[in-house]
PDB file with one MODEL, atoms N, CA, C and O in Angstrom:
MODEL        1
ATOM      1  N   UNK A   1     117.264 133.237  97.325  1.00  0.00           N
ATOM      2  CA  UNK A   1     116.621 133.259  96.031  1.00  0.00           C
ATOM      3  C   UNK A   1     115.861 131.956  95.815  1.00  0.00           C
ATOM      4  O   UNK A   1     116.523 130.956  96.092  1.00  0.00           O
ATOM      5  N   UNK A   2     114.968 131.802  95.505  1.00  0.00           N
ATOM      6  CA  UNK A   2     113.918 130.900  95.008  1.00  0.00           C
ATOM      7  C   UNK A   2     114.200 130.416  93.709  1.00  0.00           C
ATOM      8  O   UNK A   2     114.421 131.018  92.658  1.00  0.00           O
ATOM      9  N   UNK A   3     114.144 129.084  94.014  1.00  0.00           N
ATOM     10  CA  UNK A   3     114.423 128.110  92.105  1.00  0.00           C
ATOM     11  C   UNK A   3     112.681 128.537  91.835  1.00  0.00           C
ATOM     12  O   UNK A   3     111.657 128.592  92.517  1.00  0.00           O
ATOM     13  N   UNK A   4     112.997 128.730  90.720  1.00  0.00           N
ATOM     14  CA  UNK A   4     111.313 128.286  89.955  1.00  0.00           C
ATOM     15  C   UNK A   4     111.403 126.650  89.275  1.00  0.00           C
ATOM     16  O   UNK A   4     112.111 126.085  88.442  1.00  0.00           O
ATOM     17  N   UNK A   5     110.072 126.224  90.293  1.00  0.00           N
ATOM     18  CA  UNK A   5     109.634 125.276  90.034  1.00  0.00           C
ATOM     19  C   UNK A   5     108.725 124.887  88.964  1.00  0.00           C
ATOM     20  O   UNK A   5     107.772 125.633  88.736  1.00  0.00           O
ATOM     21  N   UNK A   6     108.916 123.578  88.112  1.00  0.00           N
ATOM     22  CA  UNK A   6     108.324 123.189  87.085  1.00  0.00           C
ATOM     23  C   UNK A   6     107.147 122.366  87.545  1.00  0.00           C
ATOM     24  O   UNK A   6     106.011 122.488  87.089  1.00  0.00           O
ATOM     25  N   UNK A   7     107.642 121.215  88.825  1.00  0.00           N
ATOM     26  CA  UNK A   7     106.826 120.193  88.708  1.00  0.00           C
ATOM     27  C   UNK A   7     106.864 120.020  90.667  1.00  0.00           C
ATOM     28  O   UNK A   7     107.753 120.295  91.474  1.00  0.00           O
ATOM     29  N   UNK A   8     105.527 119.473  90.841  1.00  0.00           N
ATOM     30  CA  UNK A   8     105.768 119.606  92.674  1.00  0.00           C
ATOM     31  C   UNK A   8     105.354 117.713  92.498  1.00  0.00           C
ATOM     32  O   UNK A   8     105.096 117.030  91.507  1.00  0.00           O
ATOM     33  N   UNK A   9     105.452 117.403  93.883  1.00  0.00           N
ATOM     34  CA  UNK A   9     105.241 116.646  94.247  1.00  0.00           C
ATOM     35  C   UNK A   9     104.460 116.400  95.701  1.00  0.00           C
ATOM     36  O   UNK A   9     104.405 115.270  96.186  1.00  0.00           O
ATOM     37  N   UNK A  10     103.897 117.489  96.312  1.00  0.00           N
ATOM     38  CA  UNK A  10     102.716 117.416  97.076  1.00  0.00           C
ATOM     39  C   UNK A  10     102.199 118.559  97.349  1.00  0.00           C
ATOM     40  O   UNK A  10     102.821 119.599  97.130  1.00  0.00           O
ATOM     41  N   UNK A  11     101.165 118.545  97.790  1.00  0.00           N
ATOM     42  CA  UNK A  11      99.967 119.647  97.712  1.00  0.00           C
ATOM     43  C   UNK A  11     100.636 121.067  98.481  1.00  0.00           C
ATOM     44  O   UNK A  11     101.313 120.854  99.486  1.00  0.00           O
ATOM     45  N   UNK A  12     100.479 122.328  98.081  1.00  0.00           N
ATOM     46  CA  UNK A  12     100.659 123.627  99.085  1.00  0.00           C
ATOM     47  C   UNK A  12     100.202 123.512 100.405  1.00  0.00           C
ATOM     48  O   UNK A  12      99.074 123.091 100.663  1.00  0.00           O
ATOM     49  N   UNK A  13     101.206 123.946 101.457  1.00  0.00           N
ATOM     50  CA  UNK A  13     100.394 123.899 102.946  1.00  0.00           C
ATOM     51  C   UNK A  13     100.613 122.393 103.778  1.00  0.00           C
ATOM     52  O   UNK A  13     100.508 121.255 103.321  1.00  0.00           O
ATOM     53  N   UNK A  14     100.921 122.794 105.030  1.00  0.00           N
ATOM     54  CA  UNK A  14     101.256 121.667 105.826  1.00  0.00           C
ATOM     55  C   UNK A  14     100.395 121.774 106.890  1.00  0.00           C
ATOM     56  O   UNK A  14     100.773 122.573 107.746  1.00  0.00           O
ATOM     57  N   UNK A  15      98.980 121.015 107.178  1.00  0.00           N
ATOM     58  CA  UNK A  15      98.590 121.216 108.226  1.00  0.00           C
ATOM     59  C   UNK A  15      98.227 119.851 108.990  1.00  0.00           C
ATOM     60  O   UNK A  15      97.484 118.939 108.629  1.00  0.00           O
ATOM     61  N   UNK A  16      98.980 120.000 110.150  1.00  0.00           N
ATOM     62  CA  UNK A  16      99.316 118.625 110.935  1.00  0.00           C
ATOM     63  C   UNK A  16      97.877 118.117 111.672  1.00  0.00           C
ATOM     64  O   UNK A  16      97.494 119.018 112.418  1.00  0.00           O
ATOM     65  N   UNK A  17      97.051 117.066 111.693  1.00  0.00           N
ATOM     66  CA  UNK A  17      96.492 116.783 112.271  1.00  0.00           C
ATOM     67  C   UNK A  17      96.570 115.753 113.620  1.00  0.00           C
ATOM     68  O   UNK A  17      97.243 114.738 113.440  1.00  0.00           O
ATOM     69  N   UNK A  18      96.092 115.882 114.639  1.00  0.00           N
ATOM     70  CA  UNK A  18      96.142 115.037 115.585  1.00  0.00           C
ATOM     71  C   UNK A  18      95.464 113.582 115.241  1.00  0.00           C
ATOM     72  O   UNK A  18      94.273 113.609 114.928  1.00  0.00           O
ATOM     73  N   UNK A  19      96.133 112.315 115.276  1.00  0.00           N
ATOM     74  CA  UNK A  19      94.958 111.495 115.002  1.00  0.00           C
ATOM     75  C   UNK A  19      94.145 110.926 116.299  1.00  0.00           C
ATOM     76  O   UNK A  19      94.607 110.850 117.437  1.00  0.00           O
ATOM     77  N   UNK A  20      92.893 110.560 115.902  1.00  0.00           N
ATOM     78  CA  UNK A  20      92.083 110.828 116.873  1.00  0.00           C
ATOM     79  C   UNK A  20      91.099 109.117 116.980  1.00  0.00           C
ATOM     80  O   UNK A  20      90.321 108.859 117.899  1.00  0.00           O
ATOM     81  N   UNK A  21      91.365 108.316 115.990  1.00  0.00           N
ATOM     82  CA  UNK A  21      90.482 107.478 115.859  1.00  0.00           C
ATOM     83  C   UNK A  21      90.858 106.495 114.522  1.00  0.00           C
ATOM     84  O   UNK A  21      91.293 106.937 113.459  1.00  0.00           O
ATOM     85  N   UNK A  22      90.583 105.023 114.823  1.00  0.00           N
ATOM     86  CA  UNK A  22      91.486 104.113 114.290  1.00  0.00           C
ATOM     87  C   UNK A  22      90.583 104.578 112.830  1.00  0.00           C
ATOM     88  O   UNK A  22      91.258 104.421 111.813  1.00  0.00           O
ATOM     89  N   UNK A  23      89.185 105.114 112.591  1.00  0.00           N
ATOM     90  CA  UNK A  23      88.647 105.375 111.388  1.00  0.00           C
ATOM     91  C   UNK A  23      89.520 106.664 110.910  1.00  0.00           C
ATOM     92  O   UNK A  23      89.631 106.758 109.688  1.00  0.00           O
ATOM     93  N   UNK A  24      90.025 107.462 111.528  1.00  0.00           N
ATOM     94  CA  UNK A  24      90.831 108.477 110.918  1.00  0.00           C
ATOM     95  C   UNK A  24      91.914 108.049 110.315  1.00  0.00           C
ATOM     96  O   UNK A  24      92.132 108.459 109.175  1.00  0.00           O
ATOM     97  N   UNK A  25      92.914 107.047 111.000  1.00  0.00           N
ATOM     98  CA  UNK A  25      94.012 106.268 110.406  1.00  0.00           C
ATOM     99  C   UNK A  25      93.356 105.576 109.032  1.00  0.00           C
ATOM    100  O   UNK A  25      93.572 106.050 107.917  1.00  0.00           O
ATOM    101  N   UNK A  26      92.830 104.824 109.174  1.00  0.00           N
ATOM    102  CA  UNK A  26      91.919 104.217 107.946  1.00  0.00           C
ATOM    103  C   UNK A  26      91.830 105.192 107.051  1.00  0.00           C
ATOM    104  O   UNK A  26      92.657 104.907 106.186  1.00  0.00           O
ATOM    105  N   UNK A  27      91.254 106.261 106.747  1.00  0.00           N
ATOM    106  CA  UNK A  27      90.963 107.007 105.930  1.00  0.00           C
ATOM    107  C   UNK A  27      92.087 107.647 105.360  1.00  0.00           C
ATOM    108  O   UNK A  27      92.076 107.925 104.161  1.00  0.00           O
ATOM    109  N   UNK A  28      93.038 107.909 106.064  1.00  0.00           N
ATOM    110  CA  UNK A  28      94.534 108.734 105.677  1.00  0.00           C
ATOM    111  C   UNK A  28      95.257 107.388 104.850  1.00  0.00           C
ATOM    112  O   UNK A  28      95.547 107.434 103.654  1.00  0.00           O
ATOM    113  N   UNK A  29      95.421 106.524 105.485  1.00  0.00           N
ATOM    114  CA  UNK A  29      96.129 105.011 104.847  1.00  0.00           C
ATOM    115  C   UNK A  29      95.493 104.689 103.526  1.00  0.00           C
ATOM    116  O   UNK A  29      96.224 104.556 102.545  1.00  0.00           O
ATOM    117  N   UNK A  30      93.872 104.518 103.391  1.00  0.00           N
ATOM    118  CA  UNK A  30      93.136 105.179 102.081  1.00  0.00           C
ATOM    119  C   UNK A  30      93.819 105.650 101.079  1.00  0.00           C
ATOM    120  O   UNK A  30      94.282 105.351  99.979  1.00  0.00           O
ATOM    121  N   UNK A  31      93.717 106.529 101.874  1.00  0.00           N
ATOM    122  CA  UNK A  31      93.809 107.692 100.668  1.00  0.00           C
ATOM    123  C   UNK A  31      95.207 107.592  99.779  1.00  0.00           C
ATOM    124  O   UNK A  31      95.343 107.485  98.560  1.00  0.00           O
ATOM    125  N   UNK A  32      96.462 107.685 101.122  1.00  0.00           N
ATOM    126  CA  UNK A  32      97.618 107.497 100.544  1.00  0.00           C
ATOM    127  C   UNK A  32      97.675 105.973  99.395  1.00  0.00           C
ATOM    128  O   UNK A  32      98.111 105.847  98.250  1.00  0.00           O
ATOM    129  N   UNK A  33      97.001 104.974 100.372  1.00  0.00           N
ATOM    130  CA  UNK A  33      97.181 103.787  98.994  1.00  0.00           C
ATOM    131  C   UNK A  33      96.779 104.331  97.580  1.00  0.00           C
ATOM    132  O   UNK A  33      97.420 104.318  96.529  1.00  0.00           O
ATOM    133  N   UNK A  34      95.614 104.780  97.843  1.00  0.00           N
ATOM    134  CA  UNK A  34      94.776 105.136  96.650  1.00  0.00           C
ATOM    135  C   UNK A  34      95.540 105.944  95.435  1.00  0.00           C
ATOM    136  O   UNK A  34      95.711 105.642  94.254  1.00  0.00           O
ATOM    137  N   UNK A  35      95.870 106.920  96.091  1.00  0.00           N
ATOM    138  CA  UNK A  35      97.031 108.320  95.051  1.00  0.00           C
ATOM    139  C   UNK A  35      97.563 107.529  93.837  1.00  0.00           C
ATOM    140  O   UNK A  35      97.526 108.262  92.848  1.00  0.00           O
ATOM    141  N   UNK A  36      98.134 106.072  93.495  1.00  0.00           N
ATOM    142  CA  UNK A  36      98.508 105.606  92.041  1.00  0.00           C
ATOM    143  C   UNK A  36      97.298 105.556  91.335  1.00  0.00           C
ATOM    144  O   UNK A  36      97.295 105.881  90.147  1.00  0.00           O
ATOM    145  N   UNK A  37      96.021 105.110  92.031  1.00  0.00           N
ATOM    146  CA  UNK A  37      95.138 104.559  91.371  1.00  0.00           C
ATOM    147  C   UNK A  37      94.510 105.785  90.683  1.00  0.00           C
ATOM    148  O   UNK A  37      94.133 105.857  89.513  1.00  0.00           O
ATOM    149  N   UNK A  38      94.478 106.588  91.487  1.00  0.00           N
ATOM    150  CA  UNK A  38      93.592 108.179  91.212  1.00  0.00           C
ATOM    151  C   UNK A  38      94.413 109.069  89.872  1.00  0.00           C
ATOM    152  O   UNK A  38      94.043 109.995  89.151  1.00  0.00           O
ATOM    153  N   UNK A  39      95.927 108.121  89.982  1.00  0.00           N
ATOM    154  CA  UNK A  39      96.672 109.009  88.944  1.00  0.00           C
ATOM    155  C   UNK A  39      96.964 107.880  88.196  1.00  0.00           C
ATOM    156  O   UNK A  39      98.176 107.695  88.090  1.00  0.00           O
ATOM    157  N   UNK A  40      96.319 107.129  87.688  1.00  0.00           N
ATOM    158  CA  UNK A  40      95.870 106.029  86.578  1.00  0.00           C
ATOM    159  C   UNK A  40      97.504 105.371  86.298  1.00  0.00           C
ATOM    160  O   UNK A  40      98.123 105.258  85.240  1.00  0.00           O
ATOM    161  N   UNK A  41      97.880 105.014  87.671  1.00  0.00           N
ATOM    162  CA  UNK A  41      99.218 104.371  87.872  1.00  0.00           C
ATOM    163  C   UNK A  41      99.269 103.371  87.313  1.00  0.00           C
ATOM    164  O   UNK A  41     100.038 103.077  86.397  1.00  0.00           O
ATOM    165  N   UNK A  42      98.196 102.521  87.952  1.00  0.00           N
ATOM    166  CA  UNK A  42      98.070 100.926  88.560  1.00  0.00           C
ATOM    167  C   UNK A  42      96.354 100.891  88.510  1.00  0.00           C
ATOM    168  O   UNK A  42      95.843 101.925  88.939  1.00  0.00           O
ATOM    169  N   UNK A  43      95.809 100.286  88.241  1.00  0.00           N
ATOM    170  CA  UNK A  43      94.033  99.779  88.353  1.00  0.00           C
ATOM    171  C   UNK A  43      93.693  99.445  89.632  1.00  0.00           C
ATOM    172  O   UNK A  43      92.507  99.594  89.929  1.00  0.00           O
ATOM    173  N   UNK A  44      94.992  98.726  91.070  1.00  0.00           N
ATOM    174  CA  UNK A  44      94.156  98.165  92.253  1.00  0.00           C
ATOM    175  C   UNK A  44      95.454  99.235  93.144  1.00  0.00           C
ATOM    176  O   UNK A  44      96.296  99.783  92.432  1.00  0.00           O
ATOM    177  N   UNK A  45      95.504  99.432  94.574  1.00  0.00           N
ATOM    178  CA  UNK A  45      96.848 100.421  95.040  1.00  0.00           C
ATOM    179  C   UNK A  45      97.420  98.752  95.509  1.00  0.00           C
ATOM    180  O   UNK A  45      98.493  99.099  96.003  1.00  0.00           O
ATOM    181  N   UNK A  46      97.401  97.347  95.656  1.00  0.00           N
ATOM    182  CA  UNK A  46      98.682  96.825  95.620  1.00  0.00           C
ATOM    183  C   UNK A  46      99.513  96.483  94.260  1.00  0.00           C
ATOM    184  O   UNK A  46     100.618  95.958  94.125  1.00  0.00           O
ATOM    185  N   UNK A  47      98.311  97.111  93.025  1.00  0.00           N
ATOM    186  CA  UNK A  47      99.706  97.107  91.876  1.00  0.00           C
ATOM    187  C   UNK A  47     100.450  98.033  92.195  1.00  0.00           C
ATOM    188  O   UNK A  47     101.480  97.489  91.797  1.00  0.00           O
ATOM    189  N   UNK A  48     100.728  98.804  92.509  1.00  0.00           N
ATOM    190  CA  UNK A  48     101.518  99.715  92.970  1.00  0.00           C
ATOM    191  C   UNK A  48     102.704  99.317  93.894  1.00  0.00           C
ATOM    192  O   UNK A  48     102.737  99.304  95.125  1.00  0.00           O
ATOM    193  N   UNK A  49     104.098  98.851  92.593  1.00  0.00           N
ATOM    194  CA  UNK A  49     105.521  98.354  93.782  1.00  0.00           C
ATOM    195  C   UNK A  49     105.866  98.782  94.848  1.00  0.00           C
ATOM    196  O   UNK A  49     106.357  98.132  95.770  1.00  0.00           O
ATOM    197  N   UNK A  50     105.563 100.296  94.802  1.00  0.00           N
ATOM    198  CA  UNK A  50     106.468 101.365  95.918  1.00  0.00           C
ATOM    199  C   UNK A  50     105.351 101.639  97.342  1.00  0.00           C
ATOM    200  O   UNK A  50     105.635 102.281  98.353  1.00  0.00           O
ATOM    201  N   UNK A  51     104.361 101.110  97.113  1.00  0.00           N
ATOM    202  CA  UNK A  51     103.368 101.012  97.991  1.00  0.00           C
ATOM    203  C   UNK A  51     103.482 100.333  98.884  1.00  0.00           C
ATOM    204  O   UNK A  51     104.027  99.254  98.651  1.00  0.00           O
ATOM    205  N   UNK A  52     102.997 100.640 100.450  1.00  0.00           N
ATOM    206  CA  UNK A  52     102.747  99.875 101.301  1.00  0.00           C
ATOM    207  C   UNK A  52     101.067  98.848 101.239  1.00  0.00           C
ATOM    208  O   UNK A  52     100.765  97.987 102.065  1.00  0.00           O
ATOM    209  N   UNK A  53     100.380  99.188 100.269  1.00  0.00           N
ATOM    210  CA  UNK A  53      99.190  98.391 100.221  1.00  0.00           C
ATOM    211  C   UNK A  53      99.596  97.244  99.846  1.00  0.00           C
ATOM    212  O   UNK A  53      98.753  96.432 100.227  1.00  0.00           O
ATOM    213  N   UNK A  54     100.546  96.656  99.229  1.00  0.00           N
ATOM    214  CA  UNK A  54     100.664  95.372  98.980  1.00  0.00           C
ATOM    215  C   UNK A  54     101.439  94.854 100.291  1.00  0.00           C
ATOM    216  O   UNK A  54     101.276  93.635 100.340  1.00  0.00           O
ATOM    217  N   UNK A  55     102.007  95.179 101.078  1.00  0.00           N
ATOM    218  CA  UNK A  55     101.870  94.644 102.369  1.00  0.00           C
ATOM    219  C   UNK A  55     100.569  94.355 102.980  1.00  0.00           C
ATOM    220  O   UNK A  55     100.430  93.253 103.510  1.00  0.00           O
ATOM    221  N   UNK A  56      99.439  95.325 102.980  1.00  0.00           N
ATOM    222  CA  UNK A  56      98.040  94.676 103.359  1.00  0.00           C
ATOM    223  C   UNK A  56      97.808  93.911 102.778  1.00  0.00           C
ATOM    224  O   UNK A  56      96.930  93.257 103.342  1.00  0.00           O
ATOM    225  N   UNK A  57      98.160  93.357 101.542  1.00  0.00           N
ATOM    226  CA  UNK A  57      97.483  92.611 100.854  1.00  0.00           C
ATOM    227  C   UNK A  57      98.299  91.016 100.820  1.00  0.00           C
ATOM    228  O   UNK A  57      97.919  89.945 100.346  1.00  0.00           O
ATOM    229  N   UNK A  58      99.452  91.362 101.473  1.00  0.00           N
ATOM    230  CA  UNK A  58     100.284  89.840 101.394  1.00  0.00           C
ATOM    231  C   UNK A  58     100.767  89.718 100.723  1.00  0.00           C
ATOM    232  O   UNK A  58     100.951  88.558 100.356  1.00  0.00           O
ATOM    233  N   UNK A  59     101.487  91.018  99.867  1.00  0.00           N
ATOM    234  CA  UNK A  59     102.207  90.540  98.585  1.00  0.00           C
ATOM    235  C   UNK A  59     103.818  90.930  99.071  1.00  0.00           C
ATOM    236  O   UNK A  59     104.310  91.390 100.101  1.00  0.00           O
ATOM    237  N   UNK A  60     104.351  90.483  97.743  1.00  0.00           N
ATOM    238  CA  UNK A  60     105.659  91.204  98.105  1.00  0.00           C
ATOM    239  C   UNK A  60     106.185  92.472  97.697  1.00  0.00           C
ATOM    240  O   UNK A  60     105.897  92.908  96.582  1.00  0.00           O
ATOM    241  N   UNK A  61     106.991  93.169  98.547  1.00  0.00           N
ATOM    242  CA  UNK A  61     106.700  94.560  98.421  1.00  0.00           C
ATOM    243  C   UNK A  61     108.281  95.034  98.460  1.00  0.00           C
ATOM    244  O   UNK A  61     109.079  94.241  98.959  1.00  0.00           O
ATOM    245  N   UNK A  62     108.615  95.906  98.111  1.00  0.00           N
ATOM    246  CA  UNK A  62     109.922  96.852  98.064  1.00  0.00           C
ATOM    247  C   UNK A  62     110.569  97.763  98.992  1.00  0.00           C
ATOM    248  O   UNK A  62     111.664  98.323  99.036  1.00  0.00           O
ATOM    249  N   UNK A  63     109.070  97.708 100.040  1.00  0.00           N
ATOM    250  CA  UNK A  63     109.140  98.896 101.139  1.00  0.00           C
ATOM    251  C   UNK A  63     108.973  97.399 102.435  1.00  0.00           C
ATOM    252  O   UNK A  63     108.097  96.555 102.245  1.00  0.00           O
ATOM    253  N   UNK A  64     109.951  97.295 103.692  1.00  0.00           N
ATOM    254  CA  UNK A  64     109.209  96.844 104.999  1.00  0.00           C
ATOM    255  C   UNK A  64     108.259  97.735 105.685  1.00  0.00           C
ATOM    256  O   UNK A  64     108.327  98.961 105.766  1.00  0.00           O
ATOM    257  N   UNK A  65     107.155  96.763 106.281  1.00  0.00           N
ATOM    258  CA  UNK A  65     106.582  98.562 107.130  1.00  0.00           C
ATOM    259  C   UNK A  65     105.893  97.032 108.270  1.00  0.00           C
ATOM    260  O   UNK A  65     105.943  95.806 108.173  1.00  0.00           O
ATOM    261  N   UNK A  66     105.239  98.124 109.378  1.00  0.00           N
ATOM    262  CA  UNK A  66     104.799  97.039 110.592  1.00  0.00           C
ATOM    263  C   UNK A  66     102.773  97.561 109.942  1.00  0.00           C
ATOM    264  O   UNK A  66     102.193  98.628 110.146  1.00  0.00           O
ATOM    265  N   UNK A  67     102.358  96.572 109.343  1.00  0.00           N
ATOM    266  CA  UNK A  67     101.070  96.841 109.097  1.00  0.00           C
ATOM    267  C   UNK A  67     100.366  97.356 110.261  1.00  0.00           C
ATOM    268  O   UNK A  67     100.852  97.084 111.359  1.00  0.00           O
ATOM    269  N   UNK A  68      99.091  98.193 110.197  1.00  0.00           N
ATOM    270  CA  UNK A  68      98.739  98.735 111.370  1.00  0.00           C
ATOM    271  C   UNK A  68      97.276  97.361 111.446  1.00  0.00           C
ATOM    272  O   UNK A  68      97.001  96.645 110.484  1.00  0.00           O
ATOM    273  N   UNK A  69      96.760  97.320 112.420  1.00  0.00           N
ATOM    274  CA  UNK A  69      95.610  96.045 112.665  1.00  0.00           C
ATOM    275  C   UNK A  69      94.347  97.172 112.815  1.00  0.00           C
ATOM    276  O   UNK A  69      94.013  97.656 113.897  1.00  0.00           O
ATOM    277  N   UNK A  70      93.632  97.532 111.342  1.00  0.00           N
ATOM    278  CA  UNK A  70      92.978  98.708 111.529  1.00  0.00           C
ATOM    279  C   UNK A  70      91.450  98.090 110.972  1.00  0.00           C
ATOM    280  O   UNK A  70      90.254  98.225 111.232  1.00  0.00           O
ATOM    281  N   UNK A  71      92.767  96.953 109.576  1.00  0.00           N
ATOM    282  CA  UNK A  71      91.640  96.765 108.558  1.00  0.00           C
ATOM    283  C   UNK A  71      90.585  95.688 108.850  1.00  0.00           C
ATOM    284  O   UNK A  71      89.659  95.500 108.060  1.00  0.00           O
TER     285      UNK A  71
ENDMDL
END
């Protein structure tokens, strides 16, 4: 049986892409920073605590991650 859902938290559909090119990484890393800003979170994506963009940016952050050498 299926719950009915009120509220989702990511888009319908899973379709896996191969990555193919350090501009493809770039653009996906984008985008994901971007998602607070687009949903009028935060004004820049390293205001954003739970973000890995403030690791690009040298700040201090809540999440460890190994930055990728893209930018």
């Amino acid at each position: 049986m299926k719950r009915k859902q009120n509220f989702k938290v990511w888009q319908n559909g899973y379709h896996a892409e191969k990555v193919y090119s350090n501009k493809f990484i770039r653009q996906k890393v984008n985008y994901i920073h971007n998602n607070p800003v687009i949903e009028k979170l935060v004004a820049k994506p390293e205001d954003y605590m739970f973000s890995s963009a403030r690791n690009y940016a040298e700040l201090d952050s809540e999440i460890d991650i190994i930055p990728l050498l893209l930018f």
